[in-house]
C-alpha positions as CSV (number, residue, x, y, z in Angstrom):
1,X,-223.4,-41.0,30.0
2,X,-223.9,-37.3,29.9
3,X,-223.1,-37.2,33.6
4,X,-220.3,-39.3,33.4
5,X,-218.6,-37.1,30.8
6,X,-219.6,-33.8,32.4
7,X,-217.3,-33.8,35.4
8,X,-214.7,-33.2,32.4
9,X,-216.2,-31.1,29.8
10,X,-215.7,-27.5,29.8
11,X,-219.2,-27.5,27.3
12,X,-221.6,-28.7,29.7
13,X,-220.0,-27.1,33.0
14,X,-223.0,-24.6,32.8
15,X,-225.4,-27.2,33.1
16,X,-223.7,-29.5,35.5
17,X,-225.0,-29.0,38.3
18,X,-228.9,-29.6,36.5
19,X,-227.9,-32.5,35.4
20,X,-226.5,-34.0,38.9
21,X,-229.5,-33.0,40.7
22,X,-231.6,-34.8,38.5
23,X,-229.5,-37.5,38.2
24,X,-229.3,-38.2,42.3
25,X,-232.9,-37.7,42.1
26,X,-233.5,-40.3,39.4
27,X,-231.5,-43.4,41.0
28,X,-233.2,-42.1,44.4
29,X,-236.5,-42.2,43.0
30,X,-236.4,-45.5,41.7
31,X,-235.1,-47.1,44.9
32,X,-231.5,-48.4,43.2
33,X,-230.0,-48.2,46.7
34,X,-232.2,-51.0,47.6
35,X,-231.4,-54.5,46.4
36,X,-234.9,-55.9,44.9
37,X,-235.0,-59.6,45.5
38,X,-238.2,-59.6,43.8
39,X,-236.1,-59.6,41.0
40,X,-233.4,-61.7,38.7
41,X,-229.6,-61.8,38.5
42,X,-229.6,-59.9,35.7
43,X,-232.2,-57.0,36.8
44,X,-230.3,-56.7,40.1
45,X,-227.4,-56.5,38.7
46,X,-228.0,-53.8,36.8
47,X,-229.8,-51.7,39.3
48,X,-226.7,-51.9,41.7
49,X,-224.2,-50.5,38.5
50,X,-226.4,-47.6,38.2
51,X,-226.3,-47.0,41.2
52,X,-222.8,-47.4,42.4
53,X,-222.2,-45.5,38.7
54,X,-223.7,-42.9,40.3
55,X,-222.5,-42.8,43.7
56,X,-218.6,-42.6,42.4
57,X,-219.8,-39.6,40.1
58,X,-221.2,-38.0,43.4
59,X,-218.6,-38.2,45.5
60,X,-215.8,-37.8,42.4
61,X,-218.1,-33.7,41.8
62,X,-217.5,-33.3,45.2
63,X,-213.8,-33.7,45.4
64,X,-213.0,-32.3,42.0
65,X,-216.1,-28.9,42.9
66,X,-215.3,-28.4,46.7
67,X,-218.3,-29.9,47.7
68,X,-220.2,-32.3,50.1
69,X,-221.4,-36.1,48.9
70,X,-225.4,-36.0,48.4
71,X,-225.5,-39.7,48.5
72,X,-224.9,-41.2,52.0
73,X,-224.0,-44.5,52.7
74,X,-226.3,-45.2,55.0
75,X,-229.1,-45.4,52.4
76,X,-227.0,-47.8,50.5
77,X,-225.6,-49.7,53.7
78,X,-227.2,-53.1,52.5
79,X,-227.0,-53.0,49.2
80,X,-223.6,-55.2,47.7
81,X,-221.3,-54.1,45.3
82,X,-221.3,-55.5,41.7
83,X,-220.2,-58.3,40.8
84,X,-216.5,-59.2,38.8
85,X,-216.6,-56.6,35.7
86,X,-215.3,-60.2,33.6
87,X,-218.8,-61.4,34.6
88,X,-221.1,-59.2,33.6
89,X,-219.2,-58.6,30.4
90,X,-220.1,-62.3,29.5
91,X,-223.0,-63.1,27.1
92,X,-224.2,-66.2,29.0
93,X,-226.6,-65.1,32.6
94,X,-225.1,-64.6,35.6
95,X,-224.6,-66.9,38.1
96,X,-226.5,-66.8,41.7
97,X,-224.4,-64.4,43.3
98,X,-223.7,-64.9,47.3
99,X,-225.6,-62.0,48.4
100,X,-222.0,-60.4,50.1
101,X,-223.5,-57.5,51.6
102,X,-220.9,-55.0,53.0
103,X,-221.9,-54.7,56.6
104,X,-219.1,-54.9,58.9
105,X,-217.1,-52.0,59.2
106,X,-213.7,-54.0,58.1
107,X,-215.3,-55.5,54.7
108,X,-216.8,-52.3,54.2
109,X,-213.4,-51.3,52.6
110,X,-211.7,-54.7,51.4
111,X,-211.3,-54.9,47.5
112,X,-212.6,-58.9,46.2
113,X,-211.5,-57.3,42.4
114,X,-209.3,-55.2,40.5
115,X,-212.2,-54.2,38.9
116,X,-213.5,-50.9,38.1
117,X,-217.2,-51.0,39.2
118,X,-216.4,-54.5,40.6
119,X,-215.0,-53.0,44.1
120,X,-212.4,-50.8,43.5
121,X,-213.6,-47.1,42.7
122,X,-217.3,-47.8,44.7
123,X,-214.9,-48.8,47.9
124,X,-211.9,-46.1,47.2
125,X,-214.8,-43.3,46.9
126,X,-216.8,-44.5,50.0
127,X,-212.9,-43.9,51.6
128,X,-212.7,-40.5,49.6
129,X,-216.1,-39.4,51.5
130,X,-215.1,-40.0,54.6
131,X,-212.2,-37.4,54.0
132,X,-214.6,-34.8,52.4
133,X,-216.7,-35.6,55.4
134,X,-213.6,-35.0,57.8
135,X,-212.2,-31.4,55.6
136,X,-215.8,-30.6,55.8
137,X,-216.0,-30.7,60.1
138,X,-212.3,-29.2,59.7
139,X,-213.2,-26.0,58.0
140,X,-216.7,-25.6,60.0
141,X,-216.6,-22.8,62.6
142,X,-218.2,-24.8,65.3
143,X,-216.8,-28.5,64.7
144,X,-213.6,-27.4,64.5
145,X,-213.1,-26.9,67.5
146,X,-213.7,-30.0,68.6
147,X,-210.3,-31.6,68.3
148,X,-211.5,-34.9,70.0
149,X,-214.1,-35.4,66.8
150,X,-211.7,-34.3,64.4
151,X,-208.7,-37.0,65.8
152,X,-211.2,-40.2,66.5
153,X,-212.5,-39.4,62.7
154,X,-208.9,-39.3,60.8
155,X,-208.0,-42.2,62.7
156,X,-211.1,-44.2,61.5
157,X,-210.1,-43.3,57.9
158,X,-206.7,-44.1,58.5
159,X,-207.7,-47.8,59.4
160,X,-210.0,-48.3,56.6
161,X,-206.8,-47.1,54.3
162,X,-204.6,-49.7,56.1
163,X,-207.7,-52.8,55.3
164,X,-208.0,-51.3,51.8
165,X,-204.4,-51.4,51.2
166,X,-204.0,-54.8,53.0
167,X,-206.8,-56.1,50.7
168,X,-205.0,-54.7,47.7
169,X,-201.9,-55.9,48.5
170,X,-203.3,-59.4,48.4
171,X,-204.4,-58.9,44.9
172,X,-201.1,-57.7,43.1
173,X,-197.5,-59.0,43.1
174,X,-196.0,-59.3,46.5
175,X,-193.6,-56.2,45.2
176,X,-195.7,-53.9,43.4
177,X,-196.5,-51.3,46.1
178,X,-192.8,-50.5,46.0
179,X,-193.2,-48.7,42.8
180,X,-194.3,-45.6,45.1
181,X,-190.8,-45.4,46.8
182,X,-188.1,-42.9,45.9
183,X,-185.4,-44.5,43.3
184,X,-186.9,-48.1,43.3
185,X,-186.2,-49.1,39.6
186,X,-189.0,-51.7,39.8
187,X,-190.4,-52.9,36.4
188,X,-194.1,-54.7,37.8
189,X,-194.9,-57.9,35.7
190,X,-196.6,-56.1,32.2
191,X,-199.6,-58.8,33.4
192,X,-200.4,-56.0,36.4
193,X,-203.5,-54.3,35.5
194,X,-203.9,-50.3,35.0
195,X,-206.2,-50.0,37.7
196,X,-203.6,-51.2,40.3
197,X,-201.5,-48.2,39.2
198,X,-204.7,-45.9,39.5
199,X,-205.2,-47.4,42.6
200,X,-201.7,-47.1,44.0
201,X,-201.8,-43.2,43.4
202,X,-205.1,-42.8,44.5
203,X,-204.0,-44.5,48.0
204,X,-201.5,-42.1,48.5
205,X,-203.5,-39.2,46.7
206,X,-206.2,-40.1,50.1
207,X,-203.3,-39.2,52.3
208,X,-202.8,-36.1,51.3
209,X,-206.1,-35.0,51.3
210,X,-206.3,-36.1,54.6
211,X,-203.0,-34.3,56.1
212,X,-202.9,-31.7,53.3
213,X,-205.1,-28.7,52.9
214,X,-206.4,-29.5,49.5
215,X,-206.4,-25.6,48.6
216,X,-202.8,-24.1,46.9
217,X,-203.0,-20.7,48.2
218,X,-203.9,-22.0,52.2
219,X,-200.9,-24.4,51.8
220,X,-198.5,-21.3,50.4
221,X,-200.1,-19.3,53.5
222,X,-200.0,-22.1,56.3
223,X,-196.6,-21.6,57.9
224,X,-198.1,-23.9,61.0
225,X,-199.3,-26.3,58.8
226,X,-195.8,-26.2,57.1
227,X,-194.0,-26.8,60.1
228,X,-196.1,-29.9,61.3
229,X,-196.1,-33.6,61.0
230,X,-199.2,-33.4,58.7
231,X,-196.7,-31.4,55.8
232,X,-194.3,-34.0,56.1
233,X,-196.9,-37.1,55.8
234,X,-198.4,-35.0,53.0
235,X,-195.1,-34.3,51.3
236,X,-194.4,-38.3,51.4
237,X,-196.9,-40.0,49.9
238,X,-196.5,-36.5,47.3
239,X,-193.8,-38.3,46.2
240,X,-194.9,-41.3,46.3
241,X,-198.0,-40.0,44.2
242,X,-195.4,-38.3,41.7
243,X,-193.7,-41.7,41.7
244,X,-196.3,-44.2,41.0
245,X,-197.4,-41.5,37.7
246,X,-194.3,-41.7,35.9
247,X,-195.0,-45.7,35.7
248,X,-198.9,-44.7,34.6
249,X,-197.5,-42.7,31.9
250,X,-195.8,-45.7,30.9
251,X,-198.2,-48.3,30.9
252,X,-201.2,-45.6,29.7
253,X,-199.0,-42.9,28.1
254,X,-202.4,-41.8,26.6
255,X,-203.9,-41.4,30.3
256,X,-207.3,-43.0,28.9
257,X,-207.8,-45.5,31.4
258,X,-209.6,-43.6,34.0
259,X,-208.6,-39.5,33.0
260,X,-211.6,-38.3,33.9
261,X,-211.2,-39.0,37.9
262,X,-207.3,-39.4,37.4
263,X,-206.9,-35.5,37.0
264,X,-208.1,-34.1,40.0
265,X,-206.5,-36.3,42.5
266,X,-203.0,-35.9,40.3
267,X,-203.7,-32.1,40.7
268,X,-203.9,-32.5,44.4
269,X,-200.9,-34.7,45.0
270,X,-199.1,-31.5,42.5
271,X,-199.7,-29.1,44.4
272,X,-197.4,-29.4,47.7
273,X,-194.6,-29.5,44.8
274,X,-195.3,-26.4,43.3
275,X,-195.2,-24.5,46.9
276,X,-192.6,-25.9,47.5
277,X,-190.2,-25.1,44.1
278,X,-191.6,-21.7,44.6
279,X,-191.1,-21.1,48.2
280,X,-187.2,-22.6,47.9
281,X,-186.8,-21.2,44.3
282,X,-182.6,-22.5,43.6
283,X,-183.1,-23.8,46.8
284,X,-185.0,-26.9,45.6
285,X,-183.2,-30.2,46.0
286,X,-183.0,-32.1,42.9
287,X,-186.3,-34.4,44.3
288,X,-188.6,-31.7,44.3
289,X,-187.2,-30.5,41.0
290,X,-187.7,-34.4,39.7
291,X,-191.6,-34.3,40.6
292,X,-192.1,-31.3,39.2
293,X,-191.0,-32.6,36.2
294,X,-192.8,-36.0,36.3
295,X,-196.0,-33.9,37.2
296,X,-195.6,-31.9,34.3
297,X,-195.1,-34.6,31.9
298,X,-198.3,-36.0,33.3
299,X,-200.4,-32.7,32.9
300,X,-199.2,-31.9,29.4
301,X,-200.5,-35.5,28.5
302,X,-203.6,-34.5,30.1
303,X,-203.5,-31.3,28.3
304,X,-203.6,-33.4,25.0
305,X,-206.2,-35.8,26.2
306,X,-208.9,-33.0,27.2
307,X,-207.6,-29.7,27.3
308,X,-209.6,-28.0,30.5
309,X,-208.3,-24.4,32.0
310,X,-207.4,-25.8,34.9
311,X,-205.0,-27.9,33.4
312,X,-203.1,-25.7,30.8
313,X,-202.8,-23.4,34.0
314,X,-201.7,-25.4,36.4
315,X,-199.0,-26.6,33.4
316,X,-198.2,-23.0,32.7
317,X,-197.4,-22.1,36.5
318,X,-195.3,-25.5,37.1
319,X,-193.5,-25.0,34.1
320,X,-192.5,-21.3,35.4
321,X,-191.6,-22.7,38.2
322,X,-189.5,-24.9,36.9
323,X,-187.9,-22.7,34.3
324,X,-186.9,-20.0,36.9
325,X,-185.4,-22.3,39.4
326,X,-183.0,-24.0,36.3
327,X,-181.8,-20.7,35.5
328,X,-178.8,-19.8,37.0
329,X,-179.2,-16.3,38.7
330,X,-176.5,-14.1,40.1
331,X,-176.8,-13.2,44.2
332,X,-178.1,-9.9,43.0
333,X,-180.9,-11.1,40.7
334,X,-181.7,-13.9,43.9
335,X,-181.7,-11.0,46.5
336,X,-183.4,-8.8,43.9
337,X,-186.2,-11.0,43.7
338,X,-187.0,-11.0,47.1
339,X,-187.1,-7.2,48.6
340,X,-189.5,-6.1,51.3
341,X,-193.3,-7.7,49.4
342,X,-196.1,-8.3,51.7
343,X,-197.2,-11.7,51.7
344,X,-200.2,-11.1,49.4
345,X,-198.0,-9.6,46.7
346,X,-195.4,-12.4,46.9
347,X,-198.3,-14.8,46.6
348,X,-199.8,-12.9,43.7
349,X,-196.4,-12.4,41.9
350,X,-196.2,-16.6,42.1
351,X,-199.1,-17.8,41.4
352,X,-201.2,-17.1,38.2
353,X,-203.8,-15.1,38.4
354,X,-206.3,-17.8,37.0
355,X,-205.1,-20.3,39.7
356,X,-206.6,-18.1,42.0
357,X,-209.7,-19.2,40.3
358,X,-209.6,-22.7,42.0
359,X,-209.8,-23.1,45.8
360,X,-210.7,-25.5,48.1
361,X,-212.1,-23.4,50.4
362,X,-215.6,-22.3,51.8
363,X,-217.1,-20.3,49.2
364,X,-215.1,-21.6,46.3
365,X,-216.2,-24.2,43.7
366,X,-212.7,-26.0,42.9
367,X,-212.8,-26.6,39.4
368,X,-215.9,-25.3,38.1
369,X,-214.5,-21.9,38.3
370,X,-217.0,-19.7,35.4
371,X,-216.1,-16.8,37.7
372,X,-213.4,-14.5,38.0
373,X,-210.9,-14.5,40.9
């Protein structure tokens, strides 16, 4: 539980990374990514929620602390994922389970369950390290050059976000997914679970991880990434990230469901709208101006619900943002604020200084930012 909560907590961030290590080494050490038919239901059962507890945790750190997963799937290639949350959470012992391992590359991402530990984070974060895998061979001097590797491995993750999103498809109303679309005034059924909407913005949260750059002051920088296909796909399912979180804040306007993993893919799919209210400044078409608002309806909630730095900074820069491009300026003031700054000091004079305390960049540590700029 201590783990679980310390992803989050700003009073244990000093001992985080203890407690992870042991933890890994714990669930390693007593062999819970092997399924013990030795066993019963119930003792197996158990062992593979421990461990799949663990393996979203791990790969949840290494998105949210610019990191690498430390548990592969390979060592837990055979083991199956849980079974129906609805089952376990019954008094009477479980049933013989089909032993549905997950060996085939297509059913190694296809949801059976809405559920939380049933199959929907454990297969959404096997998907999310892939693309930590994939950002890691990006950024490394000597992979990246390899342009043949880098291609064949987006387009594998691609695929397994089409068979995850076919699979999810099949488990919601047929017109659900079309929350995520610009103006759709779609009210789902209230029977739709809060996961789905999780899950919807987590889908398009993977692409733009994938086609993004994941750190704001690279994509402020990028000018050939902002000119490429890869901003535009990015920017897209941005919006469509922005859109599905206005319906979470109605159906969990206290963000409880899942905040703790919720924040740092939101702060992802945020930050292409920030660049880009800052970059345009009056400029900004009434869209990007509408995300930014919905993101910062979003983060002041999660301001409420845990109140972390990166948060109440990211909220104080998107609200400046906002503010300046509402007012209305005279062409002096606009041309005034431009004038003849170097990049670096037009950076520095839009971005706080304690944002520059988060990259996602080699060296950097994302969130867990107990250092100075």
């Amino acid at each position: 539980m201590l783990t679980t909560i310390a992803p989050s907590q700003k009073s244990l961030e000093s001992n985080l990374q203890y407690w992870l290590v042991f933890l890994r080494f714990v669930v390693q050490k007593l062999d819970l990514h092997r399924d013990d038919q030795g066993l019963d239901q119930e003792d197996r059962e158990e062992r593979r929620r421990l461990w799949w507890a663990t393996y979203i945790i791990d790969r949840h750190v290494a998105l949210s602390f610019n990191g690498r997963p430390r548990l592969t799937d390979q060592e837990c290639s055979y083991l199956p994922v849980p079974c129906p949350d609805a089952v376990w959470d019954q008094m009477s012992p479980l049933p013989q389970l089909s032993n549905d391992v997950l060996q085939s590359s297509e059913s190694r991402y296809q949801l059976r369950s809405l559920d939380m530990l049933g199959t929907f984070l454990p297969l959404s974060s096997r998907i999310l390290g892939d693309i930590l895998e994939y950002r890691f061979l990006d950024d490394h001097p000597t992979f990246s050059s390899n342009k043949a590797l880098l291609d064949t491995s987006r387009k594998v993750i691609i695929q397994n976000l089409r068979l995850w999103l076919d699979s999810f498809e099949s488990l919601v109303e047929p017109s659900f997914c079309r929350i995520a679309e610009p103006g759709c005034e779609l009210m789902p059924s209230p029977n739709a679970p809060a996961v789905a909407y999780y899950g919807l913005h987590m889908y398009h949260c993977m692409f733009v991880l994938l086609h993004g750059r994941m750190d704001v002051v690279r994509m402020y920088h990028d000018l050939e990434w902002q000119a490429s296909a890869d901003f535009l796909t990015a920017g897209e399912h941005a919006v469509a990230c922005a859109n599905v979180a206005s319906h979470i804040l109605r159906v969990d306007p206290q963000l409880s469901f899942m905040y703790r993993y919720f924040g740092t893919y939101f702060l992802q799919s945020s930050f292409i709208f920030l660049i880009l209210a800052q970059k345009l400044g009056q400029k900004s078409d009434k869209l990007i101006l509408r995300n930014c608002a919905i993101n910062l309806q979003v983060l002041d909630q999660f301001v409420l619900a845990t109140n972390m730095d990166y948060q109440r900074t990211f909220a104080k820069l998107l609200r400046k943002a906002l503010s300046y491009n509402m007012k209305q300026h005279s062409p002096d003031q606009a041309q005034d604020g431009h004038g003849d700054t170097s990049p670096l000091e037009e950076l520095q004079s839009n971005l706080d200084p304690e944002m520059l305390r988060y990259r996602w960049t080699p060296g950097f540590t994302g969130l867990w930012a107990h250092g100075g700029p």
